[in-house]
C-alpha positions as CSV (number, residue, x, y, z in Angstrom):
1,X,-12.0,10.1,-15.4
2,X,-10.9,10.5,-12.0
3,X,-8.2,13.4,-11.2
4,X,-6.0,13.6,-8.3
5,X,-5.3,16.6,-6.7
6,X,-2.1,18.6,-6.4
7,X,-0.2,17.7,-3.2
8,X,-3.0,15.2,-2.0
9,X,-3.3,14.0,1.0
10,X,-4.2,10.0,2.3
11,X,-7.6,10.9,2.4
12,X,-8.0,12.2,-1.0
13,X,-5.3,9.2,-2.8
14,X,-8.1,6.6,-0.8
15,X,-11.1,8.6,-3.2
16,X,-9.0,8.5,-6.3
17,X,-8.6,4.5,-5.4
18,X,-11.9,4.1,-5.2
19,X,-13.5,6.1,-8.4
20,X,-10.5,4.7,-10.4
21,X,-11.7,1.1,-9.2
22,X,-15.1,2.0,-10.8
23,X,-14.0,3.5,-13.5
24,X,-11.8,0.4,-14.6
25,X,-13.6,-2.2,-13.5
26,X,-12.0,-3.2,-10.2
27,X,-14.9,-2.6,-7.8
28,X,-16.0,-5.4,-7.4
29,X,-13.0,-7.3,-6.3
30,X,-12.6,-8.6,-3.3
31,X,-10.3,-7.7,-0.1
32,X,-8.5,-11.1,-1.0
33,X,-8.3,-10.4,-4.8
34,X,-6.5,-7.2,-3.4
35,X,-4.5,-8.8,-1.1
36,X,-3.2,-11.3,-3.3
37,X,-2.0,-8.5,-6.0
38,X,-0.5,-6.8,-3.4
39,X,1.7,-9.3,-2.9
40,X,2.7,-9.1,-6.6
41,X,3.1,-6.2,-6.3
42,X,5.7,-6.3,-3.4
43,X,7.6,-9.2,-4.9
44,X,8.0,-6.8,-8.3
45,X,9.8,-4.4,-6.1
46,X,11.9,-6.7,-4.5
47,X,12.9,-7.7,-8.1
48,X,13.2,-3.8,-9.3
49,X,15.5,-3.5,-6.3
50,X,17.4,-6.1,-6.7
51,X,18.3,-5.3,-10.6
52,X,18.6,-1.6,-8.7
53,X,21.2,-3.0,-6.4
54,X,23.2,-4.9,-9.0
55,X,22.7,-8.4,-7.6
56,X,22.0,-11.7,-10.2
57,X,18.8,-11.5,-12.0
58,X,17.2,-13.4,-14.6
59,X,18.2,-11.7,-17.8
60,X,14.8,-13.1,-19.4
61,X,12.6,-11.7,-17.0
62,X,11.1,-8.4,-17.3
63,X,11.5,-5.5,-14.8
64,X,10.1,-2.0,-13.9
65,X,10.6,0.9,-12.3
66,X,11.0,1.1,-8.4
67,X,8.9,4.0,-8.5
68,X,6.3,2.3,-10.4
69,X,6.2,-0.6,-8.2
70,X,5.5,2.1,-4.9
71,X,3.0,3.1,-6.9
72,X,0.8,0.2,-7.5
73,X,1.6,-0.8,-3.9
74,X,0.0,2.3,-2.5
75,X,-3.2,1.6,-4.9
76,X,-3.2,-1.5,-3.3
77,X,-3.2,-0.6,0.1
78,X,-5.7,2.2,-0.6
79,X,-8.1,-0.2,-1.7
80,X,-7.9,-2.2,1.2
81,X,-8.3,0.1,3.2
82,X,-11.3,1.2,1.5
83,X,-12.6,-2.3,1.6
84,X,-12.6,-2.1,5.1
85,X,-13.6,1.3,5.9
86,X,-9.9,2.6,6.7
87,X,-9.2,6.0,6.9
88,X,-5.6,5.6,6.4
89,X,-4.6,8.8,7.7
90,X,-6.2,8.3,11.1
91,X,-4.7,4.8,11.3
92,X,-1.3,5.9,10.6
93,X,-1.4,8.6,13.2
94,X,-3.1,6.0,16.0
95,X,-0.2,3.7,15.3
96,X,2.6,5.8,15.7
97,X,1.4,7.1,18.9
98,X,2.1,2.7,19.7
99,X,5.3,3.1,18.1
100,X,6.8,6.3,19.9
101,X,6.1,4.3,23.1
102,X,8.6,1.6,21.8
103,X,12.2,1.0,22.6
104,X,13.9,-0.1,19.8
105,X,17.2,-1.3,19.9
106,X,19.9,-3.5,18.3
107,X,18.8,-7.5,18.7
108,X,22.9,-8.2,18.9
């Protein structure tokens, strides 16, 4: 059984990803397969945060944790990344150097 480290970084939560695939059974899923239960997994945290937030929701339907839904959303994106050779770290760094080039302001 894979075990994640104390305070890990991206690097080590992209191994975990990966031996827990194997370990379940995931491995062999495609980059689509993933991509398509990310999106599940996106629209569950819209839904946490909207029963979060007070607004209407369908008292029928079933909910979870926004925590939880983070969660599986990072799994997700790990295993993407893995899919496609992504260190995650290096990528993050690479595109905020982009980003602190940027002027953001106010589209009003």
């Amino acid at each position: 059984m894979p075990e994640l480290q104390d305070r890990p970084t991206l690097v080590s939560f992209q191994k975990y990803v990966s031996e827990l695939e194997v370990e379940r059974g995931f491995s062999s899923q495609t980059i689509i397969d993933k991509c398509l239960l990310l999106g599940e997994e996106v629209g569950e945290l819209f839904k946490a945060v909207r029963k979060s937030e007070g607004l209407l929701v369908d008292t029928n339907s079933n909910f979870t944790e926004i925590g939880d839904e983070l969660a599986d959303i990072l799994i997700y994106v790990c295993a993407i990344a893995n899919r496609k050779g992504i260190d995650l770290e290096v990528a993050f760094r690479e595109k905020e150097k982009k980003n602190k080039k940027r002027v953001w302001k106010s589209a009003k």
